[in-house]
FITI-129989 format. One record per atom (N, C-alpha, C, CB): residue number from 1; residue in one letter; x negated, z, y. Coordinates in Angstrom, 2 decimals. Glycine has a CB too. Layout:
+-----+---+---------+---------+---------+
:   k : r :      c1 :      c3 :      c2 :
+-----+---+---------+---------+---------+
: NUM : a :       X :       Z :       Y :
...
+-----+---+---------+---------+---------+
//
This chain:
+-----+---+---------+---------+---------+
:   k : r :      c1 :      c3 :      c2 :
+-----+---+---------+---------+---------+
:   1 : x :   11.58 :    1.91 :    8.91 :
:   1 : x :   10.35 :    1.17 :    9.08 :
:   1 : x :   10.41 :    0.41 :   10.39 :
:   1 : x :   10.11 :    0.21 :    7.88 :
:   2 : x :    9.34 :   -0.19 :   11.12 :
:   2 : x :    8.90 :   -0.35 :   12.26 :
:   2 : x :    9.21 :   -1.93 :   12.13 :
:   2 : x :    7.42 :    0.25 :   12.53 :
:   3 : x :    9.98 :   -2.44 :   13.17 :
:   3 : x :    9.95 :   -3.74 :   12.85 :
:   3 : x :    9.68 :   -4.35 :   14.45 :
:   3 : x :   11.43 :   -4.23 :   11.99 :
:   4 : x :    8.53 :   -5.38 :   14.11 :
:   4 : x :    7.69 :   -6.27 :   15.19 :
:   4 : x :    8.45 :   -7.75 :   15.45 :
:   4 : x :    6.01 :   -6.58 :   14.53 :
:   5 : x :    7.77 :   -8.28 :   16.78 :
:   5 : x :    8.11 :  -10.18 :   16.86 :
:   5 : x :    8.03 :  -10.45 :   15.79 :
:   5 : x :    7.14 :  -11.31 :   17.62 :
:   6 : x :    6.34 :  -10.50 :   15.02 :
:   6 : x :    6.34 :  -11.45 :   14.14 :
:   6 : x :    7.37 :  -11.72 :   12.95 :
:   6 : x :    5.26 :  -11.30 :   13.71 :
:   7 : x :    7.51 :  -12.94 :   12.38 :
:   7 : x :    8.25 :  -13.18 :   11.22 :
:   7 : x :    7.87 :  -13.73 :    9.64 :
:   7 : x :    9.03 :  -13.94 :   11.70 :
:   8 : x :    6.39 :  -13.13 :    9.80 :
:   8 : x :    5.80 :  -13.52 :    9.14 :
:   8 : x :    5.32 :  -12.67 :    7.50 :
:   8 : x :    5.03 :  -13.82 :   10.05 :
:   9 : x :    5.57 :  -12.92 :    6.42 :
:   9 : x :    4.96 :  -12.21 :    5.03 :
:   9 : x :    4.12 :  -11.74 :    4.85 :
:   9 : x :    4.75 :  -12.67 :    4.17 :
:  10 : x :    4.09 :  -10.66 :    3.92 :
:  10 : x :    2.82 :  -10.07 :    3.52 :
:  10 : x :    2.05 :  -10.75 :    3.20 :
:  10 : x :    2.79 :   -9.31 :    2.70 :
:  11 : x :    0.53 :  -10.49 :    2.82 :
:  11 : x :   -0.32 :  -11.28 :    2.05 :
:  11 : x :   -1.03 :  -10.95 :    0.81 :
:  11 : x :   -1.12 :  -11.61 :    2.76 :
:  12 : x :   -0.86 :  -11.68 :   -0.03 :
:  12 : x :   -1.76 :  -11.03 :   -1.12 :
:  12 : x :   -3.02 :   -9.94 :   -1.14 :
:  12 : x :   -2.26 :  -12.03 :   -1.63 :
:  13 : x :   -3.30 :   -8.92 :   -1.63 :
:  13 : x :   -4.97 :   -8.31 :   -1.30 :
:  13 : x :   -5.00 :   -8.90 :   -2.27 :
:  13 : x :   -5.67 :   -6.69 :   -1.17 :
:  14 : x :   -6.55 :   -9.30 :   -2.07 :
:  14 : x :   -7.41 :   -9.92 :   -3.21 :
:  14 : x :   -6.68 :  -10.83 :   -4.37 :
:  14 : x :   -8.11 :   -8.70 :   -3.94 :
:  15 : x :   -6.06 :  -11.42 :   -3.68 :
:  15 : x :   -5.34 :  -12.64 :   -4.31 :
:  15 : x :   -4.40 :  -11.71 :   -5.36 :
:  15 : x :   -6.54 :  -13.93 :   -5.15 :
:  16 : x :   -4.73 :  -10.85 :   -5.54 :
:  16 : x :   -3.45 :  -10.17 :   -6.66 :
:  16 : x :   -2.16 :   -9.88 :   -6.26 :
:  16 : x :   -3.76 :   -8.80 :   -7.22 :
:  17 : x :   -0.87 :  -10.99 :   -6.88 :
:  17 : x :    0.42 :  -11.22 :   -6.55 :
:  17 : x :    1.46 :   -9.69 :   -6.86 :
:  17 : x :    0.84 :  -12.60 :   -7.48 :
:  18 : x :    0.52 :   -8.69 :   -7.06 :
:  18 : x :    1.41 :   -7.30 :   -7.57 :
:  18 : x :    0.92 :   -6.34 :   -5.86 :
:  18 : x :    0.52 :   -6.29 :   -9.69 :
:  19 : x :   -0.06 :   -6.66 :   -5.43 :
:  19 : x :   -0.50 :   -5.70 :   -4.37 :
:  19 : x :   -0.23 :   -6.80 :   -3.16 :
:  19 : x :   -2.26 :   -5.04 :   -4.56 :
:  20 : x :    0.83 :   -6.20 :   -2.07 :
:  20 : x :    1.31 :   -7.21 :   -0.77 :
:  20 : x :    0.83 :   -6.12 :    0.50 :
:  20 : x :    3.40 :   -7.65 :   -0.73 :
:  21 : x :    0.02 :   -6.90 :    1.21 :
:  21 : x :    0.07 :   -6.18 :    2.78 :
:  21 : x :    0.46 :   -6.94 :    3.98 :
:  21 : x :   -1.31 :   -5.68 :    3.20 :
:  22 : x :    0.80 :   -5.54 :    5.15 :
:  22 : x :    1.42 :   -6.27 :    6.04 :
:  22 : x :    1.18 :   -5.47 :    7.22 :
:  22 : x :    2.82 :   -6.57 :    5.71 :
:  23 : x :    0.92 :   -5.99 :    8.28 :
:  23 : x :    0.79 :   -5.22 :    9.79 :
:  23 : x :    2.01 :   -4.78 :   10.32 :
:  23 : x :    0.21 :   -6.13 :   10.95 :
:  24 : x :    2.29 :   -4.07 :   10.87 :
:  24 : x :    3.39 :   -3.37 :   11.22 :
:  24 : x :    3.40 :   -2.89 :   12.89 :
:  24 : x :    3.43 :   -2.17 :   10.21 :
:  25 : x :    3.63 :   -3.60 :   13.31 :
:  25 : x :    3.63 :   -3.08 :   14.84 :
:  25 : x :    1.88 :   -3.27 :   15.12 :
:  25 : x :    4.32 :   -1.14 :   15.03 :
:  26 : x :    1.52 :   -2.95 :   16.04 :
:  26 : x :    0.09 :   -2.86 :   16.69 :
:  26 : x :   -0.59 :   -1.91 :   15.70 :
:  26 : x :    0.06 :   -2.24 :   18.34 :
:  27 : x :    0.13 :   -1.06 :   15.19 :
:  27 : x :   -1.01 :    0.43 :   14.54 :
:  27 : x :   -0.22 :    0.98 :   13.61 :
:  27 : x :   -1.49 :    1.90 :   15.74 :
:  28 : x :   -0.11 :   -0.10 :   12.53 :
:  28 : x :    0.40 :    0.72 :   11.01 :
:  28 : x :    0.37 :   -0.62 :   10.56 :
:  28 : x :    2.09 :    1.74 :   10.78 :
:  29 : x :    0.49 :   -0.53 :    9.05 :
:  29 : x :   -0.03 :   -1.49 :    8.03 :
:  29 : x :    1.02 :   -0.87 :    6.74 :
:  29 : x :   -1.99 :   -1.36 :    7.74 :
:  30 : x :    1.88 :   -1.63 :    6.08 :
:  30 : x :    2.32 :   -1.40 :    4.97 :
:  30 : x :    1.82 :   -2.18 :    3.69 :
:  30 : x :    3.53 :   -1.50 :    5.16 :
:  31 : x :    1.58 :   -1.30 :    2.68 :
:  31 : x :    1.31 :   -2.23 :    1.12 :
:  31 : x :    1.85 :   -1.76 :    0.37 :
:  31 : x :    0.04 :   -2.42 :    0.43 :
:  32 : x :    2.30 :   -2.66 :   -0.85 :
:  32 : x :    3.63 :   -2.70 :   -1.49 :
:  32 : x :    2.43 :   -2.78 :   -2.72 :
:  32 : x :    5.03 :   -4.07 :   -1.09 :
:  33 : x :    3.02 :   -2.60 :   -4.13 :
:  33 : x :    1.90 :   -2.19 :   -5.50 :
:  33 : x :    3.16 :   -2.65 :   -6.41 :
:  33 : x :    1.19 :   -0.11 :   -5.78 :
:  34 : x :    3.30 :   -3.42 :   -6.95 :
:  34 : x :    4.02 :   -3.67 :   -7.84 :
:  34 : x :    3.42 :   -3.78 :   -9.43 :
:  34 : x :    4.59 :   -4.75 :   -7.36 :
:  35 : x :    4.31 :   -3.07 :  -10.03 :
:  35 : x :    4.11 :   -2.97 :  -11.54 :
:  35 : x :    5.00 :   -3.37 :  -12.58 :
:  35 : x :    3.93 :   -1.81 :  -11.83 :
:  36 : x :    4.44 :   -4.61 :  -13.30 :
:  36 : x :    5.27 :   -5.47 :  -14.26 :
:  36 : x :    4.66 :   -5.14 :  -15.17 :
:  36 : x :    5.43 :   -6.92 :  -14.17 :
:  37 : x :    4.41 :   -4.18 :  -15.35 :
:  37 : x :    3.94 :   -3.59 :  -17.46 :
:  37 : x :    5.33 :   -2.54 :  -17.84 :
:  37 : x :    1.76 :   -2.00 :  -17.68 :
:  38 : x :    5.02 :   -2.62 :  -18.82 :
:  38 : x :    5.95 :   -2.33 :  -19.56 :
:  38 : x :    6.01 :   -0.62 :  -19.68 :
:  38 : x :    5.73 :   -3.14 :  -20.85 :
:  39 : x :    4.46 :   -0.05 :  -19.27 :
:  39 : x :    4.71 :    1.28 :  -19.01 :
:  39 : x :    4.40 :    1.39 :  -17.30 :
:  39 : x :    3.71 :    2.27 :  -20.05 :
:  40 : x :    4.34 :    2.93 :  -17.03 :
:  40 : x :    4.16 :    3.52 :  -15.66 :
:  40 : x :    2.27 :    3.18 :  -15.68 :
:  40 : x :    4.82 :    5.55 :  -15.55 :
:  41 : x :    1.97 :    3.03 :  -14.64 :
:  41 : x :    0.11 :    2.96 :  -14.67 :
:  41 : x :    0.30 :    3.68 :  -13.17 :
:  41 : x :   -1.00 :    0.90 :  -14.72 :
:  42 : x :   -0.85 :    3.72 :  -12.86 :
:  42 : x :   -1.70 :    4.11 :  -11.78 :
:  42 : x :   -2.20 :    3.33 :  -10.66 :
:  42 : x :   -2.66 :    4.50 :  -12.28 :
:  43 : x :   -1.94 :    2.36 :   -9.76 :
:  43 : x :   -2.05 :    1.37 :   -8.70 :
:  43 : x :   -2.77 :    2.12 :   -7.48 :
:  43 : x :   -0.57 :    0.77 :   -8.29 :
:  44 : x :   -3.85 :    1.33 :   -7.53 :
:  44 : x :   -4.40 :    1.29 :   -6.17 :
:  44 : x :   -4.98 :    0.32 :   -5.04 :
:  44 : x :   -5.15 :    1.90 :   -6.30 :
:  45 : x :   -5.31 :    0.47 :   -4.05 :
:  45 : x :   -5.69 :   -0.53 :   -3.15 :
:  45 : x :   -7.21 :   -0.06 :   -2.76 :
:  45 : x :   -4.61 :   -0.63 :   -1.86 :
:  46 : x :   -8.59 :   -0.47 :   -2.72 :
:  46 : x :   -9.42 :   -0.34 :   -1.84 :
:  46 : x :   -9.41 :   -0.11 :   -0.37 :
:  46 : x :   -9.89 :   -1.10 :   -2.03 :
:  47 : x :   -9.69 :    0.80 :    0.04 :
:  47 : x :   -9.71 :    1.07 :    1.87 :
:  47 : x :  -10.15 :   -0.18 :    2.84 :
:  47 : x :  -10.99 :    2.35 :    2.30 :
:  48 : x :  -11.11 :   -1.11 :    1.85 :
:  48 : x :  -11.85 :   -1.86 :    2.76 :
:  48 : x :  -11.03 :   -3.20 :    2.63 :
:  48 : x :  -13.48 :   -1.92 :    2.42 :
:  49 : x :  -10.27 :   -2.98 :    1.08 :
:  49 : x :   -9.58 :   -4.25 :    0.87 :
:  49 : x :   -8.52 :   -4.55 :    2.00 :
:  49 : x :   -8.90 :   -4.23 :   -0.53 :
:  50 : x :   -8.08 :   -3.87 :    2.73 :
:  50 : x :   -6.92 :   -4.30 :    3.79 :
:  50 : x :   -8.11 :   -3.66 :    5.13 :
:  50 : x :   -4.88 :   -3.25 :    3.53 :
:  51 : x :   -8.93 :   -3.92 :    5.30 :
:  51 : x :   -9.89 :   -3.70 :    6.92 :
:  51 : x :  -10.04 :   -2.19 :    7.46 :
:  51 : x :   -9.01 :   -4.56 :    8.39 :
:  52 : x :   -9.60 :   -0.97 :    6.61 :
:  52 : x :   -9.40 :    0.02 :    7.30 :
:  52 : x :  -11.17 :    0.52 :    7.02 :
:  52 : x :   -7.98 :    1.00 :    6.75 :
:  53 : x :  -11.25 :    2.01 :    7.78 :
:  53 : x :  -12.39 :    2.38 :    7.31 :
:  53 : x :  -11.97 :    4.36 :    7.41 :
:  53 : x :  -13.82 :    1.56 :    8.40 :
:  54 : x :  -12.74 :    4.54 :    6.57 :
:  54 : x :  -12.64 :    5.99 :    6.02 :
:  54 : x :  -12.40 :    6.47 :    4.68 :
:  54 : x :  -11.72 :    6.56 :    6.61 :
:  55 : x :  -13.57 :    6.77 :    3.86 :
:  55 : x :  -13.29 :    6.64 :    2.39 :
:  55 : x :  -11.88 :    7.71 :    2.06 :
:  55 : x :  -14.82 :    7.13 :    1.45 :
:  56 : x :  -12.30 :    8.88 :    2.84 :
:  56 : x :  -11.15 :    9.58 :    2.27 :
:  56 : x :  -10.61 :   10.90 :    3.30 :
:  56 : x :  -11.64 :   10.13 :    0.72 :
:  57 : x :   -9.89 :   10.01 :    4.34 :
:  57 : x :   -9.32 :   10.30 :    5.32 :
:  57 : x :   -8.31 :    9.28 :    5.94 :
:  57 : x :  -10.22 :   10.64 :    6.05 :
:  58 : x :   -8.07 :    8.24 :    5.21 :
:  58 : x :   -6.98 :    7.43 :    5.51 :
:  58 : x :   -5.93 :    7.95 :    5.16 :
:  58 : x :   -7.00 :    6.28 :    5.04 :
:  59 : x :   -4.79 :    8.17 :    5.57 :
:  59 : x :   -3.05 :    8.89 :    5.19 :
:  59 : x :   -2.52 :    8.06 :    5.03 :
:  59 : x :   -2.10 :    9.70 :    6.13 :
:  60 : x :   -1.39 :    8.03 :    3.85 :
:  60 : x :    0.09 :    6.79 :    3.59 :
:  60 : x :    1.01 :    8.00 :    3.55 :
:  60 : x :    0.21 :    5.54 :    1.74 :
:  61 : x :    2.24 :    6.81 :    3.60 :
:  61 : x :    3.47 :    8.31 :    3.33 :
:  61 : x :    3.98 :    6.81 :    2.22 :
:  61 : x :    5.10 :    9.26 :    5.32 :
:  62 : x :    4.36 :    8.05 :    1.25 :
:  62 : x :    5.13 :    7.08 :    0.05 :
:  62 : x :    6.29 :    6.50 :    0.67 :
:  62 : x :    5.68 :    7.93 :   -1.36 :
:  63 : x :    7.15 :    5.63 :    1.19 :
:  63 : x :    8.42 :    5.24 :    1.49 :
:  63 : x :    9.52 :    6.08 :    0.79 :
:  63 : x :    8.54 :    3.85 :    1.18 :
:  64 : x :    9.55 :    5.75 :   -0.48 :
:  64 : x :   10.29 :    6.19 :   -1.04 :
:  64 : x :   10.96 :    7.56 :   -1.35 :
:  64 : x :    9.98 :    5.79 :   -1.60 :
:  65 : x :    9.50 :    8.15 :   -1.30 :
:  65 : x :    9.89 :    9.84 :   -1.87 :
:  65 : x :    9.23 :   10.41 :   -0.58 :
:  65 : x :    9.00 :   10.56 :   -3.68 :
:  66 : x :    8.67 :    9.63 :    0.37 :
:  66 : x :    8.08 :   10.80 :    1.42 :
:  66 : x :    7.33 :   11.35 :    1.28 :
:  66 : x :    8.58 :   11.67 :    1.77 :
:  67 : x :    6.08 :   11.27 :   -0.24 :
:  67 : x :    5.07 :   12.00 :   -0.13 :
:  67 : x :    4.15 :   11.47 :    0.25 :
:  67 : x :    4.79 :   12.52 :   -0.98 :
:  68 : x :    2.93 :   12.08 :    0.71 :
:  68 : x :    2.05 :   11.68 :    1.44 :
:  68 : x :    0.82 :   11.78 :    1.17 :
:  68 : x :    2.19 :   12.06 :    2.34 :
:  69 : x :   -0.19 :   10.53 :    0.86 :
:  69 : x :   -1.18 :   10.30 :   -0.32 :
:  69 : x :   -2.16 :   10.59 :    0.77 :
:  69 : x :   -1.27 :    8.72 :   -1.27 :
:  70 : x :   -3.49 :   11.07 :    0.49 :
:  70 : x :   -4.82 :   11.11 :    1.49 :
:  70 : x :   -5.68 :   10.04 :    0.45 :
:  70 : x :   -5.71 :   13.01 :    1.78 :
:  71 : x :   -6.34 :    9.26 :    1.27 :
:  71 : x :   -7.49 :    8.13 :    0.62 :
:  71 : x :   -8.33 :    8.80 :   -0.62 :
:  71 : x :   -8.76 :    7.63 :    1.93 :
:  72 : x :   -8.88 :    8.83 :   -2.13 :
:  72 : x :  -10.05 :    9.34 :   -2.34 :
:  72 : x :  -11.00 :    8.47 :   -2.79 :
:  72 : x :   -9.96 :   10.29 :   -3.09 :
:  73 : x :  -12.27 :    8.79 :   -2.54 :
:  73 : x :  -13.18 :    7.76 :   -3.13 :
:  73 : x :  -12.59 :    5.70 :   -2.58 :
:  73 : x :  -12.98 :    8.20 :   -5.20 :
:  74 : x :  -12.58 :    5.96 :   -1.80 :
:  74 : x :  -12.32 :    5.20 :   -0.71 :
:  74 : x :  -10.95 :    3.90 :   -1.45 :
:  74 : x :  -14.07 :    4.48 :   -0.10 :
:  75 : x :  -10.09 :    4.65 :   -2.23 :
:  75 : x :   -8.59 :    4.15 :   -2.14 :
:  75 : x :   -7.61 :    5.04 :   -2.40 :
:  75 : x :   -8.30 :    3.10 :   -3.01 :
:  76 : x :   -6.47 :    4.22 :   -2.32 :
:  76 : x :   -5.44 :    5.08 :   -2.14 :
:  76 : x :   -4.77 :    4.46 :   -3.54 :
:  76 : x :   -4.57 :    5.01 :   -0.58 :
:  77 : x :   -4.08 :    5.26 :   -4.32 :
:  77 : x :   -3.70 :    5.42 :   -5.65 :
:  77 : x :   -2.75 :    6.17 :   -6.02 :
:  77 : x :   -4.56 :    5.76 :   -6.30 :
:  78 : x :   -1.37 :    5.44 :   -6.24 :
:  78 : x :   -0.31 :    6.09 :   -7.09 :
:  78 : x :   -0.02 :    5.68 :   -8.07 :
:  78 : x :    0.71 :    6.22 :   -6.68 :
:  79 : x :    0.88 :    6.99 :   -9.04 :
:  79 : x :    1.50 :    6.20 :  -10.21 :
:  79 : x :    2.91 :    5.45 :   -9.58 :
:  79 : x :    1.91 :    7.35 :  -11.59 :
:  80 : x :    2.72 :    4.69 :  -10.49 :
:  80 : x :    4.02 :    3.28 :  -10.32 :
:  80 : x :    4.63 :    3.17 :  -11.36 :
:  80 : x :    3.56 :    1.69 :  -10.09 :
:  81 : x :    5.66 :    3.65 :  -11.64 :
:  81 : x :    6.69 :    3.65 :  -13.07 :
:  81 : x :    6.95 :    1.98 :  -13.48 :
:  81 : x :    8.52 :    4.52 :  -12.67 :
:  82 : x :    7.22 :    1.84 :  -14.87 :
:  82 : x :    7.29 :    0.50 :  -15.16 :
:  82 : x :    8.24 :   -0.57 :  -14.80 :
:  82 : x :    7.28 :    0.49 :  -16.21 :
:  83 : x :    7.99 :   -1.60 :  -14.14 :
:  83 : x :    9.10 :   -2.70 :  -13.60 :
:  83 : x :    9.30 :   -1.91 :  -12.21 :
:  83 : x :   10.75 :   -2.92 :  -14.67 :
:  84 : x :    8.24 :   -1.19 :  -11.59 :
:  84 : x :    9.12 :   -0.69 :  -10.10 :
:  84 : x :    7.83 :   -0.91 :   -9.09 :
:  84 : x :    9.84 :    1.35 :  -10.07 :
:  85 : x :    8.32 :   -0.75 :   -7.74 :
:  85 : x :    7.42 :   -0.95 :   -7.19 :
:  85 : x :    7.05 :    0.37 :   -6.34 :
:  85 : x :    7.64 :   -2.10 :   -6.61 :
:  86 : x :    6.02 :    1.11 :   -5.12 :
:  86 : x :    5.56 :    1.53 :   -4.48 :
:  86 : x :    5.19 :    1.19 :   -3.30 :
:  86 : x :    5.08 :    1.78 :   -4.95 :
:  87 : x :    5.65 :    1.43 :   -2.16 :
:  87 : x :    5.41 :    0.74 :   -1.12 :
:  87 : x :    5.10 :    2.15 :   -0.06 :
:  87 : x :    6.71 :   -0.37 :   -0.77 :
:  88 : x :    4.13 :    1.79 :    0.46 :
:  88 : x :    3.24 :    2.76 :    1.24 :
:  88 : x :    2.76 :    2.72 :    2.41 :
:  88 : x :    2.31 :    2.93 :    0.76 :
:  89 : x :    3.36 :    3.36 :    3.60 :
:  89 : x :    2.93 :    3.37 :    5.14 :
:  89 : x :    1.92 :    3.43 :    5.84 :
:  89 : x :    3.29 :    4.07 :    5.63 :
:  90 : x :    0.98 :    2.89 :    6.05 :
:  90 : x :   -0.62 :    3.84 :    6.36 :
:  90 : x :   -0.20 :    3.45 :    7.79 :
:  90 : x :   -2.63 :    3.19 :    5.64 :
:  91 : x :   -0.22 :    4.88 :    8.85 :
:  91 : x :   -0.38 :    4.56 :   10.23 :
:  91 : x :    0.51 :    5.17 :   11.39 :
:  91 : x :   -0.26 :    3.23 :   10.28 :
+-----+---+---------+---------+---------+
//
């Protein structure tokens, strides 16, 4: 991962303490999806909720596993196994 000057934290989207974003250099943005249920669910972010635009042509690469999500219906949406998190590259 790309690491900048700043030293500064993610920020909540939409005040929800499970979804964290963060700028990454001049031209990439990471968000993190955390899931504290007790099963796996489905996590997503709105396109507009972190400033991007393109309902469904925005790209992430999963961190983890390297796969690589395309926007639909203007968010981006993985499953998130239970107690784990997802953290996702757009850029």
């Amino acid at each position: 991962m790309s690491q900048d000057a700043r030293r500064t934290a993610g920020a909540p989207i939409g005040g929800d303490a499970n979804r964290f974003s963060r700028a990454l250099g001049s031209q990439g943005l990471v968000v993190s999806l955390t899931n504290d249920d007790s099963t796996a669910r489905e996590m997503s972010i709105q396109i507009d909720e972190v400033n991007l635009a393109g309902d469904d042509s925005v790209m992430a690469t999963d961190v983890w596993t390297g796969r690589r999500i395309r926007s639909s219906g203007g968010a981006l949406t993985v499953l998130v196994a239970s107690t784990d998190s997802a953290l996702l590259r757009i850029g």
